[in-house]
Each structure stands twice: as structure tokens, then as C-alpha cells.
PLY file of the C-alpha trace (Angstrom):
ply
format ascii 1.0
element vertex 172
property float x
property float y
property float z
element edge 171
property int vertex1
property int vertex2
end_header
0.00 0.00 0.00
2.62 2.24 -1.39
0.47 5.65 -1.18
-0.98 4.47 2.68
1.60 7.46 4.24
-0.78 10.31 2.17
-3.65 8.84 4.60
-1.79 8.92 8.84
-4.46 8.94 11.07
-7.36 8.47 8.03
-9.45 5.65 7.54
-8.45 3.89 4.10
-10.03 0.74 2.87
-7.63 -2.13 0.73
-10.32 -4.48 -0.80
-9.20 -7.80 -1.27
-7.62 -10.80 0.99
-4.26 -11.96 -0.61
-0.97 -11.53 0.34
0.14 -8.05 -0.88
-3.36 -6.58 0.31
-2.83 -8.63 4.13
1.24 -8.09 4.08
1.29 -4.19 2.97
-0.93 -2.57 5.50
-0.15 -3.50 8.49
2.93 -1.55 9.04
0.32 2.03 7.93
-2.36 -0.19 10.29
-0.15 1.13 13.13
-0.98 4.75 11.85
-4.33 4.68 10.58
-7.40 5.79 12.77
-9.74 2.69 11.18
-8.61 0.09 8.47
-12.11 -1.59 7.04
-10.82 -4.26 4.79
-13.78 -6.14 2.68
-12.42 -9.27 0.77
-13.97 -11.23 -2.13
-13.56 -14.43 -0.13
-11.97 -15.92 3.37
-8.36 -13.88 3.76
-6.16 -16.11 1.87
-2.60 -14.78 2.60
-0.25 -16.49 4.98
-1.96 -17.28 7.93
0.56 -15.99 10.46
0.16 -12.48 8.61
-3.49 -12.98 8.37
-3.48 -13.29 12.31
-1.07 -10.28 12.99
-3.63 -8.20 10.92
-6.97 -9.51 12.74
-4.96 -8.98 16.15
-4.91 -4.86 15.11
-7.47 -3.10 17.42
-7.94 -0.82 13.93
-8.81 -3.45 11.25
-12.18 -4.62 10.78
-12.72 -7.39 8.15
-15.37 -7.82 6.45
-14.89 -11.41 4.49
-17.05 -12.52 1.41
-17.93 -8.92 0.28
-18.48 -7.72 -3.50
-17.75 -3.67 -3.28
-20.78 -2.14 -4.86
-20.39 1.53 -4.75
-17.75 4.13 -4.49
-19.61 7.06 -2.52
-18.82 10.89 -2.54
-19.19 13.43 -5.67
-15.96 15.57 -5.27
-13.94 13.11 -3.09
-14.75 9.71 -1.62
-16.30 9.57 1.48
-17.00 6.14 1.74
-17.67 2.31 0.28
-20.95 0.42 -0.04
-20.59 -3.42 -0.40
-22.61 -6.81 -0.06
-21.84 -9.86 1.74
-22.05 -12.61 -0.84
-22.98 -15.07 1.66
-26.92 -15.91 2.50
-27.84 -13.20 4.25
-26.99 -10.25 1.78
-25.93 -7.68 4.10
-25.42 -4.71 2.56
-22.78 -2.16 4.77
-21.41 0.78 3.79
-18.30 1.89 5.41
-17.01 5.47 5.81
-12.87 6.17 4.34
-10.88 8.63 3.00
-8.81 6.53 1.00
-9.93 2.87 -1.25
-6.35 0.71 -2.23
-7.27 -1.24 -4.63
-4.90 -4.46 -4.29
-7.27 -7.07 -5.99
-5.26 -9.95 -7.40
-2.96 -10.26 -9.58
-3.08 -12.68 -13.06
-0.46 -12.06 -15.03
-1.35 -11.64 -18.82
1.56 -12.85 -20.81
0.07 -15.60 -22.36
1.48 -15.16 -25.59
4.60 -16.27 -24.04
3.98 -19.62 -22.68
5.80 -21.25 -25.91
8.39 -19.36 -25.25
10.07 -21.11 -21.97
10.56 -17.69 -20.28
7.59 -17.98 -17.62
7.22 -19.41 -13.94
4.89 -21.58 -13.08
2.50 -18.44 -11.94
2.74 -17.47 -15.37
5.21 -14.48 -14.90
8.27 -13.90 -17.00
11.53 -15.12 -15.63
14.02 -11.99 -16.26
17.90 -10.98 -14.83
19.04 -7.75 -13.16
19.12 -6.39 -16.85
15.44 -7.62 -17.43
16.59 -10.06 -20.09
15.12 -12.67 -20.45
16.49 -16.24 -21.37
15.58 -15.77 -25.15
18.09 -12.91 -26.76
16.20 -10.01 -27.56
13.37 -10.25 -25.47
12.87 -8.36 -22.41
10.55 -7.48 -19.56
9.38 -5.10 -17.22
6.83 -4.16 -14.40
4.48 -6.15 -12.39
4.15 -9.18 -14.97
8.21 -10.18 -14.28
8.80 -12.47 -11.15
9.92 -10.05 -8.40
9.17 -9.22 -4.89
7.09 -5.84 -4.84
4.69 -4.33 -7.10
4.12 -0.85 -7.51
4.57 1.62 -9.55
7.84 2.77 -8.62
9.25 -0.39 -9.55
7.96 -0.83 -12.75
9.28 2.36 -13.82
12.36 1.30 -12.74
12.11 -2.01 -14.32
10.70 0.04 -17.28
14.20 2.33 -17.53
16.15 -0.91 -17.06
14.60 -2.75 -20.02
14.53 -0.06 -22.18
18.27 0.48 -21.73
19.21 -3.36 -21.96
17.20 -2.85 -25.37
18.91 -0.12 -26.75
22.73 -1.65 -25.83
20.93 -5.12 -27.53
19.99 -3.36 -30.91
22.97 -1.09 -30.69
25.47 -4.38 -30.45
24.19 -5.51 -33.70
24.28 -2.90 -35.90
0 1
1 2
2 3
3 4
4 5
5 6
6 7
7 8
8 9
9 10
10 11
11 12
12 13
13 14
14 15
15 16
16 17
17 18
18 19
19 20
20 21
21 22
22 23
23 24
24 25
25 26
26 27
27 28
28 29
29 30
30 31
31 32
32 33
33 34
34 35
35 36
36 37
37 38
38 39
39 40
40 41
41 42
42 43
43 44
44 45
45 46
46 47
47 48
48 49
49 50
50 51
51 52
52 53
53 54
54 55
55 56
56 57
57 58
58 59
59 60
60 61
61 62
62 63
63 64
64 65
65 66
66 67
67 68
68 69
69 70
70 71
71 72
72 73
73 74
74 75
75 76
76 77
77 78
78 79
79 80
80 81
81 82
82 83
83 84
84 85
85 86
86 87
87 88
88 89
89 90
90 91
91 92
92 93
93 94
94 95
95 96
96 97
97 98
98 99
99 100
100 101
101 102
102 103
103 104
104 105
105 106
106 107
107 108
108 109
109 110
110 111
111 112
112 113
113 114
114 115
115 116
116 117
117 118
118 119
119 120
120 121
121 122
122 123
123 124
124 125
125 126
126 127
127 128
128 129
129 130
130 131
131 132
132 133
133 134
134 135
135 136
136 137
137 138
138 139
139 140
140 141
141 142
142 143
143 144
144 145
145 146
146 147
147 148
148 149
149 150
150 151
151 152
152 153
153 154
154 155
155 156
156 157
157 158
158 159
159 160
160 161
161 162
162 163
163 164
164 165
165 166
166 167
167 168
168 169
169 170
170 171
């Protein structure tokens, strides 16, 4: 939750229940007057994180939610959503702040005859964001790496784009 120090002491909600949306806030949890979190399903990060973020007197979680509304005309105000389970419950919550941290399904597809994925479907690249195949490169949050934000694609963006240039500049 890369932009979570623009909110101390505001209430921000991260939909979702995976790792990065578990594992990123709760070092802003310890700043942040109220963290609602509504996930699609159960949490399904690692369940030692899962715990240190349901042991936060601040975090509320509301499992087996679909969001239904952002509320607020000239800034958000709040989040409307509906328990997906029998009863239906509809809640809406009040925030300052939504982080959306939904998932992630990498989309590189058109690779997979390649040999340059992971088993998650992510290409496999060095420090130079080469991959194993010469001339083809990679960048952002569909390469296997730790953290995903923007700041690190651009970086992995400036990197690939320079490991390009030296490429088509060595055969000329």
C-alpha cells in the first residue's frame, strides 16, 4: 500500500484478501485511525500475517464482500458493499482513501511457448530484465519479483529499455 503514508491517522479501505493486500498494510495499520478491509472471499494470505492483521485493534474485516459503490461526488467519502454469503448484508463503510490491491493474473500468455515464464505465469528476467531468449525483455508487475508498484515498474521500465537499446545497438 505504497500511497498508505498520504492517509496517517485516516481511515483507508484495501479491498481484497491476498498476500500483498494482508502483508502491505499492516505496518500504515499502526498509523491509521480505522482500516475496514472487505475481501472477495476468506483472507487467503499467509496465515501468520493474516493473524497479525486480525490482532490490530484498527482493522475490521469484512470477508465474502463484493464492493458495490464508491460514494462521494468531489472526493470519496465512503464504500458500499454486499456480503455474498446468504444473508446479503449490505454495509457501507465510511474512508478517505480505497487501495485497490485485488489480485494479480499475469497476462503474458502469448509467451507460454516461449520457456521464459514461472509456473505463476510471470516472465523469468535478470538484473538487466533479459530474459532467457536474446532479444526479449521485460518489465513491471508481470516479471517475477518481490514488490509491485509503480515505482518499480518504472524502474524495471528504464532498465529494459536500456538493456534494449545496448541489444539493438550491439548488432548494428
Amino acid at each position: 500500500m505504497c500511497a498508505g503514508p498520504q492517509y496517517p491517522g485516516r481511515a483507508v479501505v484495501p479491498p481484497g484478501g491476498g498476500t500483498p493486500v494482508v502483508e502491505e498494510p499492516l505496518p500504515p495499520a499502526g498509523t491509521e485511525k480505522n482500516l475496514p478491509t472487505a475481501t472477495v472471499f476468506a483472507l487467503t494470505a499467509d496465515p501468520k500475517v493474516c493473524d497479525k492483521l486480525r490482532a490490530l485493534p484498527n482493522v475490521t474485516i469484512y470477508p465474502y464482500q463484493d464492493v458495490l459503490e464508491f460514494l462521494g461526488d468531489d472526493k470519496l467519502t465512503g464504500v458500499r458493499f454486499k456480503s455474498t454469503k446468504e444473508d446479503a448484508t449490505e454495509r457501507t463503510v465510511n474512508c478517505d482513501g480505497v487501495f485497490e490491491y485485488i489480485g494479480l493474473e499475469p497476462t503474458a500468455g502469448f509467451c507460454k511457448d516461449l520457456g521464459i515464464l514461472d509456473r505463476s505465469g510471470c516472465i523469468k528476467t535478470d538484473q538487466f530484465m533479459a530474459t532467457s531468449r536474446p532479444g526479449i525483455f521485460a518489465a513491471g508487475d508481470i516479471i517475477v519479483k518481490f514488490l509491485r508498484q509503480v515505482a518499480t515498474a518504472c524502474g524495471d521500465g528504464a532498465i529494459a529499455g536500456n538493456s534494449a537499446a545496448k541489444y539493438v545497438e550491439a548488432r548494428r
